[in-house]
N, C-alpha and C positions, 0 to 999 in steps of 0.2 A: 688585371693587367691592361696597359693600356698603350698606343702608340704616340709619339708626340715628333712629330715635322714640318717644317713650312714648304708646301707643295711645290712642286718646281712651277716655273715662271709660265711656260706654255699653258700650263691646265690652267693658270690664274688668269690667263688675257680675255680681253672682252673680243668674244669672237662675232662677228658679224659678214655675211658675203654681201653688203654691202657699204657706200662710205657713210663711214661716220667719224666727226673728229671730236678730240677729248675736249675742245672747247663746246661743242654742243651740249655733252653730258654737262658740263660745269653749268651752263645755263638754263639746263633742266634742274637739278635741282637746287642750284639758287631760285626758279619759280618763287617772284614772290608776293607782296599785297596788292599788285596790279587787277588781281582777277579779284580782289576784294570788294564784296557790294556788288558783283556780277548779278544780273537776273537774265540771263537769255535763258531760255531754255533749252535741252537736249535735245537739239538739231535731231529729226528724223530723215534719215537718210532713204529706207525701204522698209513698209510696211503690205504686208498682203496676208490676206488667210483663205484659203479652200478646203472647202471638205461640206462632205455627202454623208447621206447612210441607204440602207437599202433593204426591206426588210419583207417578209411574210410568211404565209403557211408552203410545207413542203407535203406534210400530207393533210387534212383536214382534219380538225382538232386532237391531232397529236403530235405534229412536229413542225417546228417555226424555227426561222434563221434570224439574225438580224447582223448586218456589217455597218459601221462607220468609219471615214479616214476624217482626216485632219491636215494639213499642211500650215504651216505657219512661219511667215519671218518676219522679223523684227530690226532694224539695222539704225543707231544714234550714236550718239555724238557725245560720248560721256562728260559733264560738267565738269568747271573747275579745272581742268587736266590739257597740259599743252604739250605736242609730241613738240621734241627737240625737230628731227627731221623732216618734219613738214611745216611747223609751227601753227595746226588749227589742233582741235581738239582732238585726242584718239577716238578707236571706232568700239564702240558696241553692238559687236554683231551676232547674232541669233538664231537659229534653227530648230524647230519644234517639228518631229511626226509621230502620229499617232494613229492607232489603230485598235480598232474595235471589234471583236467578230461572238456571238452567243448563236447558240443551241438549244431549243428548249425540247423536250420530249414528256409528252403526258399519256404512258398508257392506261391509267385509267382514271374514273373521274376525282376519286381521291387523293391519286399521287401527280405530283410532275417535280421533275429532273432540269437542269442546265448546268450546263457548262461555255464560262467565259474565257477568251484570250486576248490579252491586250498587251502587245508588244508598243513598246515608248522610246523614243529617239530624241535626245535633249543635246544642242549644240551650242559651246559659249565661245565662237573664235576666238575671243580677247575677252577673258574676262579680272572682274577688277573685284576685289571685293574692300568694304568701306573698313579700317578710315582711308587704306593702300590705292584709293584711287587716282592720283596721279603714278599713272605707267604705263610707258610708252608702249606700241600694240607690239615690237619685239620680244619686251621683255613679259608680257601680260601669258601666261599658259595658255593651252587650247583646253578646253573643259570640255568634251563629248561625255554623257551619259546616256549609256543604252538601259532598258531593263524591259522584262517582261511577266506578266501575272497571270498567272491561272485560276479559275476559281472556277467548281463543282459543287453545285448546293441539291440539297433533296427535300421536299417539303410532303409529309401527307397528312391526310383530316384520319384520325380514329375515330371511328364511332361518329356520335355529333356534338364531342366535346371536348376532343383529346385533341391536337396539331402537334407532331413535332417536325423539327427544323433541324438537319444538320447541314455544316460547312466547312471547306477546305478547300484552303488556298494555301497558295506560294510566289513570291516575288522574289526573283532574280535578276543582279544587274551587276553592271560594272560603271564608274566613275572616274575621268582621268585627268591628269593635271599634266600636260605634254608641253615640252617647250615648243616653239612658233619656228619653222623652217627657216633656217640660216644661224638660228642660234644655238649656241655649243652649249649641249649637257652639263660643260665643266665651266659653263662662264660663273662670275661670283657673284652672288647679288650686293647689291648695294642699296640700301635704304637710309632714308631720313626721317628721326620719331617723331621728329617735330613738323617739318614740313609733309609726313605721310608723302614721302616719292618712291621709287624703286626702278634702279636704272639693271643693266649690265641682263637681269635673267629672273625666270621667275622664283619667288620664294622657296618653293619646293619641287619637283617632280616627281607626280605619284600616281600611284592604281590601286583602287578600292573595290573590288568584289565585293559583293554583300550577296544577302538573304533574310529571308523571312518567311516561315511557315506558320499556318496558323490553322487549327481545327476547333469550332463549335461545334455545341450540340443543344438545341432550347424544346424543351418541353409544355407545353402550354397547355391549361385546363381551366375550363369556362362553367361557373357553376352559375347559376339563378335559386334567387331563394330558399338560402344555405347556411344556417349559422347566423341567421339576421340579416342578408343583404344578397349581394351581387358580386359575383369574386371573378376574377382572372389572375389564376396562379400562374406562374413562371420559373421554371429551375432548370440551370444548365451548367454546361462546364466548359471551359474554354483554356486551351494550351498552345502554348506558342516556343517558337523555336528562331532563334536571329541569331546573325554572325555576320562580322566584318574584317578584312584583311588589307593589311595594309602595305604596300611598299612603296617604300618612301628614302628618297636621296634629293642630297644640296649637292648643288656646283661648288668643285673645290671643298666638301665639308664644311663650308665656313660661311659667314653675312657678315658682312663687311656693315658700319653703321654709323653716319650722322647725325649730328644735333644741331638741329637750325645751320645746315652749310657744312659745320663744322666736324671733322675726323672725332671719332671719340673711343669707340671701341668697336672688338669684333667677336664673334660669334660660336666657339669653336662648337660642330654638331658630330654627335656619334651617329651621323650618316654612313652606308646604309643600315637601312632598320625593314624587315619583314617579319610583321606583328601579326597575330590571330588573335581572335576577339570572340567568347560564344556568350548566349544566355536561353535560359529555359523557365516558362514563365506557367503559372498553371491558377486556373481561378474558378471558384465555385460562387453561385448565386440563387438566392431563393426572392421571391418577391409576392407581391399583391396586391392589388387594385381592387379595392373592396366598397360597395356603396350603399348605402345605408341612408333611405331618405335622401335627406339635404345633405348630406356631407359625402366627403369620397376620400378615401386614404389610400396611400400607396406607402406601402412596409413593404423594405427590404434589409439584406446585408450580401453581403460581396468576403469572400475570403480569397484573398490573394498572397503568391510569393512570388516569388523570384531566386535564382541561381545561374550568377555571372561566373564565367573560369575562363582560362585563356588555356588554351593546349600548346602539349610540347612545341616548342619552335627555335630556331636560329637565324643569327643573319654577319654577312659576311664585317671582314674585318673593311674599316675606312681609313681616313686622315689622320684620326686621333683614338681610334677605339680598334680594339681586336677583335675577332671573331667572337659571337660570343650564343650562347646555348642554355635553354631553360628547360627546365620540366614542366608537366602540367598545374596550374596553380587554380587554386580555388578563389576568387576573390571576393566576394559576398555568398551568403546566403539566409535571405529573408523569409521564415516561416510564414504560416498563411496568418495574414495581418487581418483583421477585421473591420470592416467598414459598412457602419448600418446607414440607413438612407430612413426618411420617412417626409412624408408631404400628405397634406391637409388642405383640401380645399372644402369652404360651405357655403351654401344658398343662403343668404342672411333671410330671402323675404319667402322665399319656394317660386317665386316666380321665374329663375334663370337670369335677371336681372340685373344683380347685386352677388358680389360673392369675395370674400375673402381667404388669402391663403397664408401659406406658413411651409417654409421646408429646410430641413436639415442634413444635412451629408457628410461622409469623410471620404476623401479621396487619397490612395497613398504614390506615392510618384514611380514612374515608370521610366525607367534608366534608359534604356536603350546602350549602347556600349561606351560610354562617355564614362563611368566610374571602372570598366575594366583599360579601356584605352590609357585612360591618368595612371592607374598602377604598375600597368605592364610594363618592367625592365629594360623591354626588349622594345619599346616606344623612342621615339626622338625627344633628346632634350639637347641644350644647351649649356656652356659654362663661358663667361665673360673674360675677357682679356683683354686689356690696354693697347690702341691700335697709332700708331703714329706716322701721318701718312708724310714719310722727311720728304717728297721729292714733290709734294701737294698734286700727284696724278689719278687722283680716286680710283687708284688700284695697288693692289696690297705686292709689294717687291720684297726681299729678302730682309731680316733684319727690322722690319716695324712692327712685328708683334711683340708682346712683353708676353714669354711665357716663363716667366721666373714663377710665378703662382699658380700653375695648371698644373697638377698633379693627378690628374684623370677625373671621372665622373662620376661623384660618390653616388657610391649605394641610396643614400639615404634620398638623394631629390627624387628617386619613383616614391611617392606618398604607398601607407597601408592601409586597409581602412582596418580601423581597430575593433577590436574584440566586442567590446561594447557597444557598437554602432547602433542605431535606431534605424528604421525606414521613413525617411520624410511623408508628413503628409498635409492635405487640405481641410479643415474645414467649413463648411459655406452654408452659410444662412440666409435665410429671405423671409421676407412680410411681404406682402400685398393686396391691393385692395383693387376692385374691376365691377365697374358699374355703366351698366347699357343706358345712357340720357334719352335714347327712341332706337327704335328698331334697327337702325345707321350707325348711330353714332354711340362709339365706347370711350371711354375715359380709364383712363387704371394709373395706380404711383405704384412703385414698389421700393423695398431697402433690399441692401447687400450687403453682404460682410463676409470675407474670406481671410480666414488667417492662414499662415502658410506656417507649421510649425517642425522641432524637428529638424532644423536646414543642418545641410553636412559642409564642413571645411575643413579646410588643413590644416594643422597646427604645427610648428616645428620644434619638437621637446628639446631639439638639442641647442635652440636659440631660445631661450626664456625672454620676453619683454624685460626683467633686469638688467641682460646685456646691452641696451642700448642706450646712449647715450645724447642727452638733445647736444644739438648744435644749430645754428644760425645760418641760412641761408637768403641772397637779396636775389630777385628778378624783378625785372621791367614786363609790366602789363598793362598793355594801352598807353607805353607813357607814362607810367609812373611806378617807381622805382619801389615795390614793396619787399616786406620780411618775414620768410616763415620759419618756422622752428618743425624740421626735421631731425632723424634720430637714426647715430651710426651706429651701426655694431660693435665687438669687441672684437680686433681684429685675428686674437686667438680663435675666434669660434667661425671665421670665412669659411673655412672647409669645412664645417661639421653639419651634418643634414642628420633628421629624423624625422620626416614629414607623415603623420598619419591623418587619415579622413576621417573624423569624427563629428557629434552633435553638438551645436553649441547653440545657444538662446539668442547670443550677437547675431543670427542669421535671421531669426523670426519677420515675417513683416504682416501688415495686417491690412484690407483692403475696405476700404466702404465704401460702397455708390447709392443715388436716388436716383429714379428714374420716372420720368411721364410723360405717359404717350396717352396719344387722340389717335382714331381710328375712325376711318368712315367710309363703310363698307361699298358695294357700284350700286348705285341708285340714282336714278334722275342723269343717266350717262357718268357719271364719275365717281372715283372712289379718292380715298387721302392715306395717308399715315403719314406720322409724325408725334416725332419724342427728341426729348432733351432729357441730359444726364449729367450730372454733379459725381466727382467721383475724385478717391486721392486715393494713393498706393504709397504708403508710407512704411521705412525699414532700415535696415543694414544695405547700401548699395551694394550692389553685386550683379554680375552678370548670371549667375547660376551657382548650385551648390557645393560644385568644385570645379577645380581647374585643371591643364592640364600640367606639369610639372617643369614647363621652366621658366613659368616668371615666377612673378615675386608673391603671388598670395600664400598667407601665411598670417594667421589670427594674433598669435604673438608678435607678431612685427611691427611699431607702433606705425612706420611710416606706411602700410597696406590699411588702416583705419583711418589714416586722416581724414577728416570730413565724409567721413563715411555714415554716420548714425542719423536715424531721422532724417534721410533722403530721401527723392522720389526713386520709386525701384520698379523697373521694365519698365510698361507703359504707363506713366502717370498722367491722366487729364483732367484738367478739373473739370473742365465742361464742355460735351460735343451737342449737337444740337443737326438733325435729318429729317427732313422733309419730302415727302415723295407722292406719286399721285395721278392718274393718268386721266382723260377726258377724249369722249366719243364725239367726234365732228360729225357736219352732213357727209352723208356717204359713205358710214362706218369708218372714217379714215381716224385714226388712236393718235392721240397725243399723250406721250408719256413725261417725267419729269423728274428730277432727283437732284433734290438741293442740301448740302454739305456744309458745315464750318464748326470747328472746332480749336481749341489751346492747341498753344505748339509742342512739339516734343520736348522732353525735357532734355537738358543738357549738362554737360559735366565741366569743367577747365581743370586741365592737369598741366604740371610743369616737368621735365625730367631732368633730374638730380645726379649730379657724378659726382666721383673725387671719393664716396662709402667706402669704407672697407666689402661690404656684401656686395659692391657695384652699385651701379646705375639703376635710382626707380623714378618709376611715372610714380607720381603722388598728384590729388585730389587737392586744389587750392582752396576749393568752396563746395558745399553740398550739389549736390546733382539736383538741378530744377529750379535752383536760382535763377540761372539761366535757359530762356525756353526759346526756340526755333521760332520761326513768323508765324503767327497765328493765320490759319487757314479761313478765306469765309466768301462766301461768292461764287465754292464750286459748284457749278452747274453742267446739268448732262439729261441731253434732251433725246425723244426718240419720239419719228412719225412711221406711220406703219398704216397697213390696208392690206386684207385677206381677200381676196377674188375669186371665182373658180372658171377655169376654163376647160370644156368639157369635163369632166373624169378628176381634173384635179385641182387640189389648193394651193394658188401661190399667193404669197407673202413675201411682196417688196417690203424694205425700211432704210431707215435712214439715223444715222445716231450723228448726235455731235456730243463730244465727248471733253468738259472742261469748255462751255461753251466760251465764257467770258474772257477767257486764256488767261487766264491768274495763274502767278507764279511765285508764290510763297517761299521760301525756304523751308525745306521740310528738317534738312541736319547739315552740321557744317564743321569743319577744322575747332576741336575745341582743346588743343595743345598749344601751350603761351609760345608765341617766336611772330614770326616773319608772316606767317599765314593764319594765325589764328582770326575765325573768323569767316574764312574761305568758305563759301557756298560747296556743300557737297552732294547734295538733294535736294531737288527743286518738282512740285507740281508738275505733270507734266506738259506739254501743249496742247493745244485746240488741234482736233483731231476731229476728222467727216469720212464716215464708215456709211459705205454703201452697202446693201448685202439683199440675196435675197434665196427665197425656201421654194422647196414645193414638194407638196407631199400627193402622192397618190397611189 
């Protein structure tokens, strides 16, 4: 059952207690290729950091304290991004505290005890996240995140060959996405997909409690001359327990939404939503480090599961949706998966010299609530509807929405994962070879290779790829007038969803890098490193192995594969290259040094498509990585430093310069065809001189 109304006019007004006129917003988001080719950097407005620690015996070798704080603020000028009401850039402003406090207790000479508490304070006044960073600091949420950890560990020596190790912990926090004082809960957002702006309020208002509990327990046993060699066994168990909850409401239930300027559709959300999220995680591992001569192996395996469920819940009725109530639901459950490990390293000459290695692994992925949040019912999604703004005041009046085609929120867009599901997972190989030239100086290459196998997505059984039919679309990119062949739906099948999360081989990707480094240890006052790496990540683009249920992914869907296959996927670089390295002056005074450059990130261009029967998609014009960000090279970051003591204690003045050269690269930028495509959105940041200084005594 479901509600269907257009809100009355008050709840819809863009409220603000101060002036703002609607020709402003209009010229906030026309924002257009002026800021193109921008290189300023992210004006720092206030930077500072303090913090201490304090630490010693309370009784003599049995009980020691240790505290540290932290303060921290951060305050710039987010890129690319012009507030209508002042016309300079909006503010990135910041607040970090932290605290530190441990306990150690050893009554006897085999056992000791501690216990850690670390409460944490994370403040985003305006925060923006990419590609939504043009927003104004009204409409940007306040982000506060508190949290705090405990942790309780016990360690004793059995005998003189037995150690074990247990552990537990727990982290508690809360997360919040609060509108900015003066603006109304019930303003409506407004965003542009193309121009990535967001006027009127922020995307969501929400509260995130979490948790995470976690208890080890490691047993260690050290044999000598046992079986042919030299062992250090290791077996433990490890269980874990997390949850997250969510409330979560839009202004007005609805997002208002442009394309390049232009009105195009809106949004309706079954806002409010208060979701629960659990998982219980439980893992067993045996291993061994065995030496034998020349060679040394490490044999292990790891069994792990996992079990996601969402507990009973409800959430009140909204705009467009009724009250609505769940049971408890089970949404995965992964038996203990196996994953063996082994690594081989050998002395080729006996002399420690020379040595070659070899290792193998599987890794299986670790959810955290991201496949229970995508399934749960009782999660936010969306359904599209035809927006026509007749009085062009980029705010939604009676009568401009087309709800001739809203018929509620099918079941089917919360995805299931299906019966058959597999547990994604890694696995990662390496060679390498490590050869000492003198007593200084080392040399080593090594390979890599990770495949990522197993990936989960969506599928929509009740949209078959037969349903779709190509069609002909033209856009202007750069200037020039091209044609893609996109693919609409049948429009009998708009309303029909059946999305389940399952394994498909389209998701695979597969990783190989090289890598070599020089090493040269401190001698003669100074030490080095430095390596360079070769490396591609080649696959099915994708951001992650599912999503969450109200865009468009959807493996049947030809236009969610366009240019998808054989793309670069996450980080792909082909070549980074680090140099680092420090050097003792007269007077013990340290010069430190750390030199950077590396391929730009890779990139994507998408266009968004209206007029479908399924609606409006972002579709991929060209593979991800065609196009890449400014290539990075010239970062430099220096530090001078000098230890003294004056009576009783050591201080240590320094001095950092940070991005000495002040290079400013593009790191990522507007990669949606219109008006801003192009727009700098991350940049290097500036030449920063940090004074600091220690003293221990």
């Amino acid at each position: 059952m479901f509600c269907c109304r257009v809100p009355p006019k008050p709840q819809l007004a863009r409220r603000r207690t101060f002036a703002a006129e609607e020709s402003d917003a209009r010229a906030f988001v026309r924002f257009g290729a002026q800021a193109r080719g921008a290189r300023l950097p992210s004006a720092i407005r206030q930077l500072y950091e303090v913090g201490g620690g304090v630490g010693g015996p309370i009784k003599r070798d049995k009980v020691w304290f240790f505290t540290a704080i932290r303060w921290w603020r951060l305050d710039q000028r987010q890129l690319g991004a012009v507030d209508p009401d002042t016309g300079a850039a909006p503010l990135d402003d910041n607040r970090f505290r932290n605290f530190f406090g441990k306990g150690t207790l050893q009554p006897t000479s085999s056992t000791k005890a501690s216990l850690m508490y670390i409460p944490n304070e994370k403040s985003r006044f305006h925060r923006r996240d990419a590609p939504y960073l043009n927003v104004p600091d009204y409409a940007a949420p306040s982000n506060p995140l508190t949290s705090t950890a405990y942790l309780g560990t016990i360690n004793r020596v059995i005998g003189t060959s037995l150690v074990l190790d247990g552990r537990l912990g727990t982290t508690v926090g809360t997360q919040r996405y609060l509108v900015q004082k003066g603006t109304s809960p019930d303003a409506i957002p407004l965003q542009d997909v193309v121009r990535f702006t967001r006027i009127n309020a922020p995307d969501l208002i929400r509260t995130a409690p979490t948790f995470r509990t976690q208890a080890n327990v490691t047993l260690s046993y050290f044999a000598t001359n046992w079986l042919g060699g030299s062992h250090d066994f290791k077996v433990g168990v490890q269980l874990g327990w997390d949850g997250i909850d969510w409330n979560q409401k839009r202004g007005g239930d609805i997002m208002l939404q442009l394309r390049d300027g232009v009105p195009f559709q809106a949004l309706l959300t079954n806002t409010p939503n208060e979701t629960f999220q659990r998982n219980a995680t439980r893992a067993f591992f045996l291993q061994d480090q065995l030496v034998v001569r020349r060679a040394t192996f490490n044999v292990g395996v790891r069994f792990d599961g996992v079990r996601g469920y969402n507990p009973a819940q409800t959430s009140p009725a909204g705009t467009w949706v009724s009250a609505r109530s769940f049971p408890e639901t089970e949404v995965l459950k992964f038996g203990l998966n196996v994953g063996p490990r082994l690594g081989v390293s050998y002395d080729l000459f006996g002399n420690g010299r020379t040595a070659v290695k070899g290792y193998y692994g599987r890794f299986y992925d670790q959810f955290g609530s991201a496949i229970n949040e995508t399934v749960n019912p009782n999660n936010i999604t969306t359904v599209q509807v035809p927006w026509n703004d007749l009085n062009n005041n980029l705010s939604l009046d009676p009568g401009e929405l087309n709800l001739s085609g809203f018929t509620g929120f099918p079941p089917g867009l919360f995805p299931f994962v299906t019966k058959d599901a597999r547990r994604p997972y890694n696995d990662e190989f390496s060679v390498g070879f490590g050869h000492h030239l003198t007593n200084a100086i080392a040399v080593s290459i090594s390979y890599h290779r990770r495949e990522l196998l197993d990936g989960l997505t969506i599928v929509d059984r009740a949209r078959p790829t037969s349903a779709y039919t190509p069609v002909q679309r033209t856009y202007v990119d750069r200037g020039e007038t091209r044609t893609i062949t996109v693919y609409s739906l049948d429009p009998a099948l708009r309303t029909a969803r059946n999305r389940g999360i399952t394994n498909t081989d389209g998701m695979d990707s597969t990783y190989n890098g090289i890598s070599v480094s020089v090493t040269k240890k401190m001698s003669n006052r100074w030490q080095m490193l430095g390596s360079v790496s070769f490396q591609k990540h080649q696959g099915f683009d994708h951001t992650g192995t599912y999503t969450n249920p109200g865009n468009n992914t959807d493996l049947n869907n030809p236009n969610y594969r366009l240019n998808r296959d054989a793309g670069a996927v996450f980080v792909d670089l082909p070549w980074d290259l680090k140099l680092s390295g420090s050097y003792t002056l007269p007077h013990d005074v340290m010069l430190a040094a750390n030199y950077t450059a590396r391929a730009g990130d890779p990139l994507s261009r998408t266009i968004v498509i209206t007029g479908l029967p399924q609606g409006a998609e972002t579709v991929n014009v060209q593979q991800r990585g065609v196009d890449r960000a400014e290539t990075i090279a010239n970062l430099v970051d220096v530090r001078i430093s000098k230890r003294f003591r004056i009576w009783n204690t050591e201080v240590s003045p320094r001095v950092d310069f940070f991005n000495l050269l002040n290079v400013n690269p593009v790191q990522d930028q507007n990669q949606a065809i219109g008006s801003q495509l192009g727009v700098p959105l991350l940049i290097i940041g500036p030449r920063i001189i940090k004074f600091s200084i220690s003293a221990n005594f």
